[in-house]
C-alpha positions as CSV (number, residue, x, y, z in Angstrom):
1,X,-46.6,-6.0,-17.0
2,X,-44.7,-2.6,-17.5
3,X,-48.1,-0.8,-17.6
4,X,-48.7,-2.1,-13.7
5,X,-44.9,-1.3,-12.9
6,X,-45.9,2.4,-14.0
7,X,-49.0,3.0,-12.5
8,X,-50.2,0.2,-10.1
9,X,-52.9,-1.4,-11.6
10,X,-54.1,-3.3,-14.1
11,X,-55.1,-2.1,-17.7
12,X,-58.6,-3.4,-16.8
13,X,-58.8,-2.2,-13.7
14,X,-57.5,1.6,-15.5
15,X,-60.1,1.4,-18.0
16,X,-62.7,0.7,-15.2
17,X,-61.5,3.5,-12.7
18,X,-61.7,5.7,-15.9
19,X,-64.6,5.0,-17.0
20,X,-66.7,5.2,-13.5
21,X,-64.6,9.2,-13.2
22,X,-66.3,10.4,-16.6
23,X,-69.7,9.2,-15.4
24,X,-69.4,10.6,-12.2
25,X,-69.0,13.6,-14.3
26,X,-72.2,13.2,-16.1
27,X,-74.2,12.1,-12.8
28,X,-72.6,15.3,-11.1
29,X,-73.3,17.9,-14.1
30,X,-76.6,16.7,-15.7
31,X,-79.8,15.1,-15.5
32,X,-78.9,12.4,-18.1
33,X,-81.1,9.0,-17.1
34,X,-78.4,6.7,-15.5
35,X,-79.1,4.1,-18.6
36,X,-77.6,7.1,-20.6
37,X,-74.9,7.5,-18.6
38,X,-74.1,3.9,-18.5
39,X,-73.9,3.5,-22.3
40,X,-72.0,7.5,-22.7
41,X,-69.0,5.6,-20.7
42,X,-69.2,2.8,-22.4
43,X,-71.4,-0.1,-20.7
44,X,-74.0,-2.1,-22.3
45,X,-75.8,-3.1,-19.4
46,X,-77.5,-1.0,-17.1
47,X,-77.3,-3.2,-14.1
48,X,-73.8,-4.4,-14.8
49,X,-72.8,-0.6,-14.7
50,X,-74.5,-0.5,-11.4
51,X,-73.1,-3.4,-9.9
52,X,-69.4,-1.7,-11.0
53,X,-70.3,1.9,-10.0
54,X,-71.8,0.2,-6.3
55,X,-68.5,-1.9,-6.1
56,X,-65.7,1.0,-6.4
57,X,-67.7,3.9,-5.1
58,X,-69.8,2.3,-2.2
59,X,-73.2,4.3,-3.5
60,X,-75.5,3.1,-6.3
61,X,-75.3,5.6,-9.3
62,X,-78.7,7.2,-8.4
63,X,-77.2,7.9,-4.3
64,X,-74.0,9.3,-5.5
65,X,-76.2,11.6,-7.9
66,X,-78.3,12.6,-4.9
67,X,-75.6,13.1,-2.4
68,X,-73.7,15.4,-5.2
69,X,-76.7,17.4,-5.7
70,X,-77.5,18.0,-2.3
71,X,-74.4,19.4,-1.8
72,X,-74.4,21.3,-4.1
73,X,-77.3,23.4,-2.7
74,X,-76.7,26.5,-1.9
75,X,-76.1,26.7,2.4
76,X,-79.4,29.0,2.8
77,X,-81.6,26.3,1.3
78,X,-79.6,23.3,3.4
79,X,-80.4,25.7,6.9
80,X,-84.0,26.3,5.6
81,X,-84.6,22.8,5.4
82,X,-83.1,21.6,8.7
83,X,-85.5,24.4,10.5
């Protein structure tokens, strides 16, 4: 109860929210298979891990790992591509 007086939320839901920041850390900085990454943060189950990242991000681990890298593209290579 004081632990969702201090911060807002759950222990549970903490845990989760932390859990989905570090792999969106791995997705974002490495080409670790998303089964990897769902196990590094703590998740037994691939799909589960999907269903979680899918619920609180809105992306599917594999689109938020696209979208990041396509950002990340230098903008040269993003005009080269829309010509």
């Amino acid at each position: 109860m004081l632990f969702k007086q201090a911060t807002g939320k759950t222990i549970n839901e903490y845990i989760t929210q932390e859990r989905l920041n570090k792999a969106k850390e791995f997705l974002a900085q490495t080409n670790i298979h998303l089964y990897d990454v769902c196990y590094k943060v703590g998740y037994l189950s691939p799909s589960y891990f999907s269903r979680l990242f899918k619920k609180y991000t809105g992306q599917t681990p594999g689109e938020y790992r696209e979208n990041i890298m396509l950002n990340a593209r230098p903008a040269a290579e993003k005009e080269a591509e829309q010509l």
